[in-house]
C-alpha positions as CSV (number, residue, x, y, z in Angstrom):
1,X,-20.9,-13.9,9.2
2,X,-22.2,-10.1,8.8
3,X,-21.0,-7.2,10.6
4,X,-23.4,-4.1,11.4
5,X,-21.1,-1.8,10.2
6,X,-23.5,1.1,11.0
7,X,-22.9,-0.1,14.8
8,X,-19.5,0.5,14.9
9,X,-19.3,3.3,12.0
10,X,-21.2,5.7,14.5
11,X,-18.9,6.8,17.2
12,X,-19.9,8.3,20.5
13,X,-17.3,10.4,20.1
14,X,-18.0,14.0,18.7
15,X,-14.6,13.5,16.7
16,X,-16.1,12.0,13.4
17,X,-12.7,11.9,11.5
18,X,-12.0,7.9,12.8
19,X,-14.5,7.1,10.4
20,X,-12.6,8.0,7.6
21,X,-11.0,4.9,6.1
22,X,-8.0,4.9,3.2
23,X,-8.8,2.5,0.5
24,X,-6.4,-0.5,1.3
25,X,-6.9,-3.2,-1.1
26,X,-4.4,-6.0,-2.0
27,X,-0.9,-6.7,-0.6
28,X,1.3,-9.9,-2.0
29,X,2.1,-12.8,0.1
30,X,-0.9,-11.9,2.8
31,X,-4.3,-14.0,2.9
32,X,-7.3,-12.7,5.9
33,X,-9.8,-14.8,7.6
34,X,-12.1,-13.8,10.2
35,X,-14.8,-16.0,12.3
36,X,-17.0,-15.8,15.5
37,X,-15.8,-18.0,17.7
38,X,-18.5,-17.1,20.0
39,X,-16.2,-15.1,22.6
40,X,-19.0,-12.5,23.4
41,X,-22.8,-12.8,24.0
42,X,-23.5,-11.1,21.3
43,X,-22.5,-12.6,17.8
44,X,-19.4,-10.7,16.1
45,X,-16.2,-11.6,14.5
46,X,-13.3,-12.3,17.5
47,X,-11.3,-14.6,16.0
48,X,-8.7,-13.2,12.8
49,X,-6.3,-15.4,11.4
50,X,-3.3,-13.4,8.9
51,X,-1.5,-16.0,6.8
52,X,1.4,-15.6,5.5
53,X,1.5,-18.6,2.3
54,X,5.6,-18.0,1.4
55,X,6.4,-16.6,5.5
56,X,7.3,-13.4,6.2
57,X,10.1,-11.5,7.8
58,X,9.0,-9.8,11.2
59,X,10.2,-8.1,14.2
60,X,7.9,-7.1,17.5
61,X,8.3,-4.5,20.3
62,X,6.4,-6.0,23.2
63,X,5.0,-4.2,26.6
64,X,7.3,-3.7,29.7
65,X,4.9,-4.4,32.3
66,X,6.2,-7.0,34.6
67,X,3.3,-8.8,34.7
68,X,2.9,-10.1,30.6
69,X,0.4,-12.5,29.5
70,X,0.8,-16.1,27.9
71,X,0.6,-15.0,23.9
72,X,3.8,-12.7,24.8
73,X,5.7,-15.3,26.4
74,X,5.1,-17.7,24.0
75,X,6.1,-15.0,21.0
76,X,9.1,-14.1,23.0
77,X,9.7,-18.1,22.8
78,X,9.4,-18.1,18.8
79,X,12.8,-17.8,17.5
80,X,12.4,-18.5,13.7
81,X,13.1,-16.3,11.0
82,X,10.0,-16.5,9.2
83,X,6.3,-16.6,10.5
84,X,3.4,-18.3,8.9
85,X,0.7,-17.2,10.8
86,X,-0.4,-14.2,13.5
87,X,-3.8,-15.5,15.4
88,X,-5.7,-12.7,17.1
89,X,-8.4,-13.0,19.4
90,X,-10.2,-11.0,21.7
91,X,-12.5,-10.8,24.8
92,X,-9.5,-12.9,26.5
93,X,-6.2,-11.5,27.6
94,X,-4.7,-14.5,28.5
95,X,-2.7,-13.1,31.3
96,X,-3.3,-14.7,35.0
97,X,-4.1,-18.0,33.2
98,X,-1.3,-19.6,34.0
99,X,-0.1,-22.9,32.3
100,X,-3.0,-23.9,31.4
101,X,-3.4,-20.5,29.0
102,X,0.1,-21.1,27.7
103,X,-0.7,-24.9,27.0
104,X,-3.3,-23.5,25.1
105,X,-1.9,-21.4,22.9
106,X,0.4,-24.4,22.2
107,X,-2.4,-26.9,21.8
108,X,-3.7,-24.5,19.4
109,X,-1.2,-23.8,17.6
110,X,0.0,-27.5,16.9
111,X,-3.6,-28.2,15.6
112,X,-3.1,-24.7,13.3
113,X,0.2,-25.6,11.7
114,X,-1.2,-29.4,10.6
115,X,-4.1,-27.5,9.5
116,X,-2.2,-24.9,6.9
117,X,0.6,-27.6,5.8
118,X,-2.7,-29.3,4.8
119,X,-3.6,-25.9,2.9
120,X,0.0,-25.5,1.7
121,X,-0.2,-29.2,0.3
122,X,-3.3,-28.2,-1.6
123,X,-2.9,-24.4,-2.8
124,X,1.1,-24.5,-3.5
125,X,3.7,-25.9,-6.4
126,X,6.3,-26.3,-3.3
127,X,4.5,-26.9,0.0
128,X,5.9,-26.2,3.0
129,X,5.2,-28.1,6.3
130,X,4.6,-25.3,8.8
131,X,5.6,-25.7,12.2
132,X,3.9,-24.9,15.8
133,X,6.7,-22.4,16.4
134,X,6.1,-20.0,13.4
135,X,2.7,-19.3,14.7
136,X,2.6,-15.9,17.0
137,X,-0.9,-15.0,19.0
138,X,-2.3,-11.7,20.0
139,X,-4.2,-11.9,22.5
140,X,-7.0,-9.0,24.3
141,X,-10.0,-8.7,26.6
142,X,-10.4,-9.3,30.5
143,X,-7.4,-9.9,32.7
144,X,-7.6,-13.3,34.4
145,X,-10.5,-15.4,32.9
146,X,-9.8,-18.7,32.0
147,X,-8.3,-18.8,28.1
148,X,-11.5,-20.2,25.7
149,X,-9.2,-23.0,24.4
150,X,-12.0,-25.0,23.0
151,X,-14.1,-22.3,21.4
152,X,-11.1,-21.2,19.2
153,X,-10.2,-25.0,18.8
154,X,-13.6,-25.5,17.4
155,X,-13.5,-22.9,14.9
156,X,-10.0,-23.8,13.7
157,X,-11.6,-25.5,10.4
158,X,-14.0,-22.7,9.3
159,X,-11.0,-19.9,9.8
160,X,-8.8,-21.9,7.8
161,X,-11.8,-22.8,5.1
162,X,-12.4,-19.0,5.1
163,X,-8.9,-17.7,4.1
164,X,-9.4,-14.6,1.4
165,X,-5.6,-14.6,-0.8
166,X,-7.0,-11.2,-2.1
167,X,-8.0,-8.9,0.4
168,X,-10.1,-5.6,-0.5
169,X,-11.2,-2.5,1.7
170,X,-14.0,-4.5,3.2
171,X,-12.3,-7.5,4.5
172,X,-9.1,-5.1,5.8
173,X,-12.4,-3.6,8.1
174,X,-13.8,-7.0,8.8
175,X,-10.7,-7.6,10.3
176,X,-9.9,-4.5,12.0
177,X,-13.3,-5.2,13.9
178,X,-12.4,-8.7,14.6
179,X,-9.8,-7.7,17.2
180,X,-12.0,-4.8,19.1
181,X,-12.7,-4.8,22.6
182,X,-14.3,-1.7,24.1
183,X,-13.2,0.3,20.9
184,X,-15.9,2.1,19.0
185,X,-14.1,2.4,15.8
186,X,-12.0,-0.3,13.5
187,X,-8.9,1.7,13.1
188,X,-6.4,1.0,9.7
189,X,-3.6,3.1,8.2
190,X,-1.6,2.6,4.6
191,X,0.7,4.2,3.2
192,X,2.8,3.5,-0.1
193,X,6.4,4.7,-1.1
194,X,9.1,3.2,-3.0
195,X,12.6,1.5,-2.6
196,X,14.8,1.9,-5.5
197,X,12.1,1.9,-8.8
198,X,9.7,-0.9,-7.1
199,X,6.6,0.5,-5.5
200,X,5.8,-0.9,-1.8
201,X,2.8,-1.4,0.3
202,X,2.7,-0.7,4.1
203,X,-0.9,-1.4,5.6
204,X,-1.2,-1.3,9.1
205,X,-4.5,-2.0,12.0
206,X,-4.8,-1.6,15.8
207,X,-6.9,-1.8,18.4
208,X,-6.6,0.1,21.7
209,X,-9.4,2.2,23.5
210,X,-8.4,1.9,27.2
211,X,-5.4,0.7,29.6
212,X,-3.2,3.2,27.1
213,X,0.6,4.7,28.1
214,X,3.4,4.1,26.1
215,X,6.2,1.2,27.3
216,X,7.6,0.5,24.3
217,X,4.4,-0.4,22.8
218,X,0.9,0.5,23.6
219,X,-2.2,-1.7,22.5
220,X,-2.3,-4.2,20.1
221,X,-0.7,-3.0,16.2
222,X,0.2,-4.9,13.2
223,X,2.0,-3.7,10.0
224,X,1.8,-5.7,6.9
225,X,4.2,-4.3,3.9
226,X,5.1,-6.6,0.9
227,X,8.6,-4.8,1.0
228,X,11.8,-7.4,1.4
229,X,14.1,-6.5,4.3
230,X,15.3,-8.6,7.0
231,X,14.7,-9.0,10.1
232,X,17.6,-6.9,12.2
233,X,16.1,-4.0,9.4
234,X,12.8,-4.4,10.5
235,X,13.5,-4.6,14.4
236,X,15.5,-1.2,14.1
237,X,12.9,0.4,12.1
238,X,10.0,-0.5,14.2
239,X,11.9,0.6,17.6
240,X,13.0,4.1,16.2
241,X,9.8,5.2,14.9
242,X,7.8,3.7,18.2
243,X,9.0,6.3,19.8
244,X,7.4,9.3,18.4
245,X,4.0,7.2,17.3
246,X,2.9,4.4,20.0
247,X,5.6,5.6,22.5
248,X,3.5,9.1,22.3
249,X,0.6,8.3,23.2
250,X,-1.9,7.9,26.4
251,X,-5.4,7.5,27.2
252,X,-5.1,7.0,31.0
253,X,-1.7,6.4,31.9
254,X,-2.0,2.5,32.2
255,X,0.6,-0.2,30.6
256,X,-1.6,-3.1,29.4
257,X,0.0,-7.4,29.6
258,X,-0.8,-7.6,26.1
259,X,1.0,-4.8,24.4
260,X,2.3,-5.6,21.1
261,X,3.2,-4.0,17.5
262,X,4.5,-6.4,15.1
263,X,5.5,-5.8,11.7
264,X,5.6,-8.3,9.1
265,X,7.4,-8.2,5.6
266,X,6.1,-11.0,2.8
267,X,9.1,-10.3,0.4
268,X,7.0,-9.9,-2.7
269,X,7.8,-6.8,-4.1
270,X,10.9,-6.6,-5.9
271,X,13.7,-4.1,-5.0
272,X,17.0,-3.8,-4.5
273,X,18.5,-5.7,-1.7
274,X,18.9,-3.8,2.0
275,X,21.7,-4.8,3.9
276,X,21.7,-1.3,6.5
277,X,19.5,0.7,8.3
278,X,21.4,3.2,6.9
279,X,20.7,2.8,3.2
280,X,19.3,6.0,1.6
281,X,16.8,3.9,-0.4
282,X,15.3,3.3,2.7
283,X,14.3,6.5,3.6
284,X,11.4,6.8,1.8
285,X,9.9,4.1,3.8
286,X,11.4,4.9,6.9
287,X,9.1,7.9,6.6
288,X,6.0,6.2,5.5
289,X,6.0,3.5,7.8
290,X,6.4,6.2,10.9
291,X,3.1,7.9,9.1
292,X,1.3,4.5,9.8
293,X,2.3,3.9,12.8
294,X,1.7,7.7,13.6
295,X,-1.8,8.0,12.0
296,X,-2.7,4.4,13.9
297,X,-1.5,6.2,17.3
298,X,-3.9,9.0,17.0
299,X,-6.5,6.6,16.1
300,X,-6.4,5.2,19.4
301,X,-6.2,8.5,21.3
302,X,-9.2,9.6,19.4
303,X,-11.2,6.4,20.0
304,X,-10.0,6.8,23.7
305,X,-12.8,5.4,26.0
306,X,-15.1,8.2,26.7
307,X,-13.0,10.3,24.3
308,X,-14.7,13.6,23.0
309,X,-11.2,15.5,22.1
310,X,-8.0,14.5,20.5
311,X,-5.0,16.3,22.9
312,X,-1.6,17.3,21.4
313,X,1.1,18.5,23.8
314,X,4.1,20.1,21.9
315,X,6.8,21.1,24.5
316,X,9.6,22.9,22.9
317,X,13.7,23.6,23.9
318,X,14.2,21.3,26.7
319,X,17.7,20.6,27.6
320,X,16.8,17.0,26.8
321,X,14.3,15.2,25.2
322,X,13.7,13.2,28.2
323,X,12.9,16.1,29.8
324,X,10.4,17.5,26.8
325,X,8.9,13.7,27.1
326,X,8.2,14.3,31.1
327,X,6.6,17.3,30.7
328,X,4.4,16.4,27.6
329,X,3.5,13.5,29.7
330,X,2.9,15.0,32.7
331,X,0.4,16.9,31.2
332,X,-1.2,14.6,29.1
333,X,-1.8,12.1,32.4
334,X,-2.9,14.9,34.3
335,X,-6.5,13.8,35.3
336,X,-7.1,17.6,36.7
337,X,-5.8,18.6,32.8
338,X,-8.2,16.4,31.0
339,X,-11.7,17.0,33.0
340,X,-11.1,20.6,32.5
341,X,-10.5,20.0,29.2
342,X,-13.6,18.0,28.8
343,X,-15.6,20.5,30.8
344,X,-14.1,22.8,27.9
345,X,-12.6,25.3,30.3
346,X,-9.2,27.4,29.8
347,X,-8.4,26.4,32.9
348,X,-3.9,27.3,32.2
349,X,-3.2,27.1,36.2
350,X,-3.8,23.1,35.6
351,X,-1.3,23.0,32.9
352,X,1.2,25.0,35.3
353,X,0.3,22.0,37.9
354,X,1.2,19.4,35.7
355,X,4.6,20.8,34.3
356,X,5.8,22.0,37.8
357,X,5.2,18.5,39.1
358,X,7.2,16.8,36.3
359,X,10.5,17.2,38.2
360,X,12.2,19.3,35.6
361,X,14.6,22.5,36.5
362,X,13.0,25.3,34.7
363,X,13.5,29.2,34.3
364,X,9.7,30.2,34.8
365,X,11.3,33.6,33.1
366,X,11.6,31.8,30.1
367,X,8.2,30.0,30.3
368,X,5.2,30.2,27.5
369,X,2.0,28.6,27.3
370,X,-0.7,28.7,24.0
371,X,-3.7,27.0,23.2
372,X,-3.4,26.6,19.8
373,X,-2.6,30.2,18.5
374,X,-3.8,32.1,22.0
375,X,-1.2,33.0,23.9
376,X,-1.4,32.2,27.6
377,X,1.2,32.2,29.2
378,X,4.3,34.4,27.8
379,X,7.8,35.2,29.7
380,X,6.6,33.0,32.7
381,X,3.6,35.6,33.3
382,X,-0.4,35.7,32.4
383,X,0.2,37.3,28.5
384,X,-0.9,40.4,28.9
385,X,-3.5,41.0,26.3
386,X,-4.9,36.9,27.4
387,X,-8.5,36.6,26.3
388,X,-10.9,34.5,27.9
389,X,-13.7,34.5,26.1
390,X,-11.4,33.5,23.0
391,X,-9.9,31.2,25.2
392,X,-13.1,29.3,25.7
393,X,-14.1,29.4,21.9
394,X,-11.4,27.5,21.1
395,X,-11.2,25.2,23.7
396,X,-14.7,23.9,22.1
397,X,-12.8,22.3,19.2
398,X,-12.8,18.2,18.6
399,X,-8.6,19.1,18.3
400,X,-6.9,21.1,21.1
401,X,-3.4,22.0,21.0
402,X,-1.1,22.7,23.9
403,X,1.8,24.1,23.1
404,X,4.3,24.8,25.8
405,X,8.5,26.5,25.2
406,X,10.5,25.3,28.4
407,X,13.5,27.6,26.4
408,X,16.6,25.9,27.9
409,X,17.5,24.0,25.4
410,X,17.1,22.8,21.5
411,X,15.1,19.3,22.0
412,X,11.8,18.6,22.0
413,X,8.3,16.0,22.4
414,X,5.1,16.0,20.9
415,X,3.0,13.4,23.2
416,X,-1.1,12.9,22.2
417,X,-3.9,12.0,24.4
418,X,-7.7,12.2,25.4
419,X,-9.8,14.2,27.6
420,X,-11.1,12.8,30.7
421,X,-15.3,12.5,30.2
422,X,-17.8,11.5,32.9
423,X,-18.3,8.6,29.9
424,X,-14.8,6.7,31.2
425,X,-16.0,6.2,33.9
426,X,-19.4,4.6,33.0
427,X,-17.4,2.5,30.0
428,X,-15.1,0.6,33.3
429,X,-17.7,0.5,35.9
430,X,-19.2,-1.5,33.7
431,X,-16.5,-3.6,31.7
432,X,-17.0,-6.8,33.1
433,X,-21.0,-6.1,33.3
């Protein structure tokens, strides 16, 4: 099925740097299919399958809301080593369905595995019969609705028919649309870097517009590298560098049911064997992958609903970083912060709202404030030679920086986020319209 990629390519955002894409192509041991299982009105992919032919090694970080939905508690019921197969879909959140939305995604995922041992038994030397429980689902949409088990049932056959073993730029963007909601932009990362002498792949997607604030993991991610480690490597990796990337983030200080960020690693590029976290060859791709998950992050913030501005909030020499992470997130949820900043006005009292209200001991002596360059705020007093008019020159930028020195301390957060347009509030007034 065609995608108007003009549709999706022109963002109602004033920040047009989302729609700059890195060229992933191929990646070993990873096959793509995407289909319109007819999820929405309109006709558009909802349905992506990623297939792993040989498994793959994989480790998830899931939300901490109390309330989860089914696809969660049925990948929290997976305990195999390997996975075959991740099945997104969207429009549906599967949460508040009940057994009858965790039936489904068991119905469905029987009828999936028969389907790909079928495919094995055709496309491989040494088939393997895949089994219902090394299938994982993400799942995203409306809270509540009841779970469209026939719809995806029905287009079982034409996703499986449709799986791509070589991938290119275009299908990576097929499928970064396929699991959109309210998002305006398709959002991927890559990044490449070596272990040992062998060169490895780490491609990444996500989807996340609304109901964003880190919990261990914010909005639906998925990270694909052909790298071999296992999975106790791949679990520590992935919760380390969550919390400076999707741990970092917020669009408007809600925890979804659905959160999830899953890495997957398909074994096929050759390198020496990890055994530890702590193995200097991995350090190269410790870094890369946190660049992914990092560059995905931002992705979301910019493509925040309503989003005309991309936030930064650097707070520097706390006492702790938990108390760098309050502030920065104080700020960046401050709904008094993020009109003005939509309204484009230097308004620094709000930002001395928002850290006072954190709840963290402070020195206001020792207290500085810039926007960007400008100094503010300087020795817990108006800077002396504070501009205005430069002030509100800058804050017309796509990019604003807030950069705030608590001195007490040596630690600091860098937390991202959105401004607050009238443009939310017409996007979830009218979700379910």
């Amino acid at each position: 099925m065609g995608i108007n990629l003009t549709n999706f390519l022109s963002s109602k955002s004033k920040n047009k740097r989302n729609i700059e894409f890195q060229d992933l192509d191929h990646l070993d041991g990873l096959a793509i299919s995407t289909v319109c299982a007819n999820l929405y009105e309109d006709k558009r992919d909802d349905l992506v399958m990623f297939y792993f032919r040989s498994g793959a090694n994989y480790a998830s970080v899931y939300t901490q809301s109390k309330i989860v939905s089914e696809n969660i508690k049925w990948n929290l019921s997976v305990k195999t080593k390997k996975i075959y197969s991740l099945i997104v879909n969207t429009r549906n959140a599967n949460c508040f369905t009940g057994k009858q939305g965790f039936k489904s995604l068991e119905k469905i995922a029987d009828i999936i595995s028969e389907k790909l041992s079928d495919k094995q038994k055709e496309d491989e030397d040494f088939p393997k019969k895949i089994k219902s429980k090394e299938i994982i689902f993400g799942c995203t949409g409306t809270i509540g609705e009841v779970f469209p088990e026939q719809k995806i049932k029905d287009k079982i056959p034409d996703m499986i028919k449709g799986i791509k073993y070589i991938q290119n730029k275009y299908i990576w963007i097929k499928a970064a649309l396929g699991i959109l909601t309210t998002d305006t932009q398709p959002k991927l990362a890559m990044e490449e870097c070596e272990i040992g002498n062998s060169r490895i792949k780490i491609y990444g997607l996500a989807k996340g517009s609304g109901m964003i604030q880190p919990n261990m993991a914010t909005t639906l991610s998925y990270i694909f590298t052909d790298a071999e480690l296992p999975n106790e490597i791949l679990k520590k990796l992935l919760k380390k560098n969550i919390s400076t990337t999707f741990n970092a983030i917020s669009c408007d200080g809600d925890t979804s049911t659905n959160d999830m960020v899953t890495i997957f690693s398909t074994g096929f590029a050759k390198h020496a064997k990890i055994k530890s976290i702590n193995d200097e060859r991995l350090e190269q791709f410790d870094i890369s992958l946190n660049k992914v998950l990092l560059n995905l992050s931002k992705r979301v913030v910019v493509d925040g609903e309503g989003s005309s501005k991309l936030i930064t909030i650097n707070v520097k020499n706390c006492k702790s970083e938990i108390d760098a992470k309050k502030i920065a997130f104080s700020v960046a949820n401050s709904p008094l912060v993020k009109t003005a900043i939509a309204g484009e006005d230097p308004n620094w009292g709000r930002i001395i709202m928002a850290i006072g209200k954190a709840g963290i001991v402070l020195n206001l002596d020792k207290l500085a404030i810039k926007f960007g360059n400008i100094n503010i705020v300087q020795n817990g007093k108006i800077f002396t030679n504070y501009n205005e008019l430069e002030a509100k020159e800058y804050m017309k930028n796509d990019t604003i920086d807030i950069n705030i020195d608590i001195s007490n301390g040596s630690k600091n957060f860098t937390a991202y986020t959105m401004d607050l347009t009238k443009k939310y509030i017409e996007i979830n007034a009218d979700y379910r319209s």
